[in-house]
C-alpha positions, -999 to 999 in steps of 0.1 A, spaced: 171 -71 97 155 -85 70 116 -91 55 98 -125 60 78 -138 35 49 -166 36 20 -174 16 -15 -178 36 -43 -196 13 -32 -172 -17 -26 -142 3 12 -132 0 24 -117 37 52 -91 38 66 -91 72 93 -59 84 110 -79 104 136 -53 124 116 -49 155 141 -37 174 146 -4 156 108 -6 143 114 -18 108 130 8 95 128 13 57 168 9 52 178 5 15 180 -34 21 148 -36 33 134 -14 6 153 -38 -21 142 -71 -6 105 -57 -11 108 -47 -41 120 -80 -50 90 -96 -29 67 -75 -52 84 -88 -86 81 -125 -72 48 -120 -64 34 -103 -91 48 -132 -114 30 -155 -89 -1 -167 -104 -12 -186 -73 -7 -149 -53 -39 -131 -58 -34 -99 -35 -9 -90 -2 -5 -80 33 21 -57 46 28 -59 79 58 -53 111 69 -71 132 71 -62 171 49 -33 180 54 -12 152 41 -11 114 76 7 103 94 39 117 98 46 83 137 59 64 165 44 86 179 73 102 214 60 111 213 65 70 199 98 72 226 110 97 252 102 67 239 124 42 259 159 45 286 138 35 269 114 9 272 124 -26 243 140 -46 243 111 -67 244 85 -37 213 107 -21 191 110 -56 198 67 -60 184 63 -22 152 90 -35 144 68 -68 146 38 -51 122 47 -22 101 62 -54 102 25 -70 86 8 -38 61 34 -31 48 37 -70 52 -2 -68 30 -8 -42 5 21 -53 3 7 -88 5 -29 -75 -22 -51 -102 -31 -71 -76 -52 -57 -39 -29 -49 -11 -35 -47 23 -17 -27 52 -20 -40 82 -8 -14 106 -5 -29 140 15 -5 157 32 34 148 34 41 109 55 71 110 68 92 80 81 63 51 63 39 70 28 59 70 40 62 33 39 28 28 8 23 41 -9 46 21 5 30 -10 -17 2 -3 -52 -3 -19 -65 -8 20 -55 -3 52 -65 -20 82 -52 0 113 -51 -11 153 -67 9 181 -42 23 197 -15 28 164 -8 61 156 1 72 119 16 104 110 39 121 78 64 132 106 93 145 78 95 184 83 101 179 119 135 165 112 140 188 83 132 167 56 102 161 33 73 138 25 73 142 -14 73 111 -24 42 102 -1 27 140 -7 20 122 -46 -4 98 -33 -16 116 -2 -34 144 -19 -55 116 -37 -66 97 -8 -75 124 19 -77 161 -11 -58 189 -5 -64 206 32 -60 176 45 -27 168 31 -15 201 36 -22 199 71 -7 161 78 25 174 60 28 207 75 24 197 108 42 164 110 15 153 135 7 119 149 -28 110 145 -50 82 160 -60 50 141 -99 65 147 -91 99 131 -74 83 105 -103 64 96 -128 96 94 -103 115 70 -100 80 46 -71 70 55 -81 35 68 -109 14 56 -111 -5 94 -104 2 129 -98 -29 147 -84 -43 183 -47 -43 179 -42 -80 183 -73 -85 157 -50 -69 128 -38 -89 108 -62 -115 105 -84 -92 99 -63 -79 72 -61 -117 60 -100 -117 58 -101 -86 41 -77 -95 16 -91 -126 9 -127 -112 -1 -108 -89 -22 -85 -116 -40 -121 -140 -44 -127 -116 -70 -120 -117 -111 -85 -107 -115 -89 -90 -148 -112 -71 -131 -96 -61 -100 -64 -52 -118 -82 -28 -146 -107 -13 -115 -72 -2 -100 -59 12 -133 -92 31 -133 -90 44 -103 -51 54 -104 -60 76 -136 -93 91 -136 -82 118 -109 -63 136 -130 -86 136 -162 -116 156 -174 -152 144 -172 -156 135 -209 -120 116 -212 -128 97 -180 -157 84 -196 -141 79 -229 -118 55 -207 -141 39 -189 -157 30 -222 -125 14 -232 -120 -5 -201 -156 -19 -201 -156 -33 -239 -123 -46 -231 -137 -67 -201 -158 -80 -225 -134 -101 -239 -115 -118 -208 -120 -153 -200 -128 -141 -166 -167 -126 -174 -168 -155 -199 -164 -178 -165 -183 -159 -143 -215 -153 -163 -213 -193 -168 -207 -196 -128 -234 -175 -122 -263 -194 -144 -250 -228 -129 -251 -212 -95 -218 -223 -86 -190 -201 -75 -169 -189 -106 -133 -203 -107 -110 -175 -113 
């Protein structure tokens, strides 16, 4: 049980790699990613990632041999487990460089979580995904933060509620994947992906994802208030200086 690692032309790969039980999201696994993002993100030769499983499953999502434990696990035991699964999911959400799922098989409760962390999702025909939590008696808050902003409100409510599996096609129509692709196409197609992304200025890509991740929330006039901020401070970065130059020498800008 454990999470491999490699680095593909300056893509970062993040492998579950516990096929057996479907790469559970046990509290080792959860640590060694978090550590994988750290390292990463401190990586200046890593310009975006791709989370991935092993085996024919994306991730079966909380271990539940640890879940099984917790009538007789301590409150403060159970709210450690909570905030840590917190840190990987706002980790990955708020991530400053792109990241890619690459869902090759079932993404089921933590694991469709974790997926829907990422900036993009590329899902296999055939994959399911589904918030399966209240079925088992337990809950999808953490996800439920992140949900409501990709898909709105009914269709959140009705992913939670129901704890149902859905296909990698109706996924796709409520924007919850960006591509539907033939299972054994996934991850290079998630490579692709995330390489077209990462080609782009990182100052750039890093303050469009800020952008994104708060203008929700906000009112009309402070969204554009911040959008002013974020374009004159653009302004200044060595990467518009460098693509402006790439562009009248008609050369492709190095970032």
């Amino acid at each position: 049980m454990s999470l491999q690692t490699h680095e593909h032309d300056g893509i970062y790969v993040l492998t579950l790699s516990d096929p057996e039980r479907r790469n559970p999201l046990s509290a080792s696994m959860v640590a060694q990613l978090l550590q994988a993002l750290d390292a990463a993100e401190d990586n200046p030769s890593i310009k975006a990632l791709v989370l991935t499983g092993a085996g024919s499953a994306f991730s079966a999502g909380v271990d539940l041999e640890f879940l099984r434990s917790v009538a007789t696990t301590t409150a403060e035991a159970n709210y450690a487990h909570s905030k840590a699964l917190m840190r990987l999911f706002h980790r990955v959400y708020t991530f400053p460089k792109p990241t890619v799922a690459a869902v090759n098989g079932p993404a089921v409760a933590g694991g469709a979580g974790l997926a829907t962390a990422c900036d993009l999702v590329v899902m296999g025909e055939g994959a399911t995904l589904g918030y399966t939590e209240v079925k088992i008696g337990f809950v999808a808050a953490l996800v439920g933060v992140i949900l409501v902003r990709n898909v709105g409100e009914k269709h959140a409510k009705e992913l939670l509620l129901t704890g149902k599996l859905i296909s990698a096609q109706e996924a796709h129509r409520m924007g919850l994947v960006n591509k539907v692709v033939p299972r054994e196409s996934v991850l290079s197609e998630a490579l692709a992906l995330a390489t077209e992304v990462a080609g782009n200025a990182p100052s750039s890509l890093s303050l469009t994802k800020e952008l994104l991740q708060a203008l929700p929330g906000m009112g009309l006039e402070d969204g554009f208030r911040l959008a002013a901020v974020a374009n004159a401070w653009v302004r200044q970065t060595g990467d518009l200086v460098e693509g402006i130059t790439a562009f009248f020498e008609k050369r492709p800008p190095k970032f």
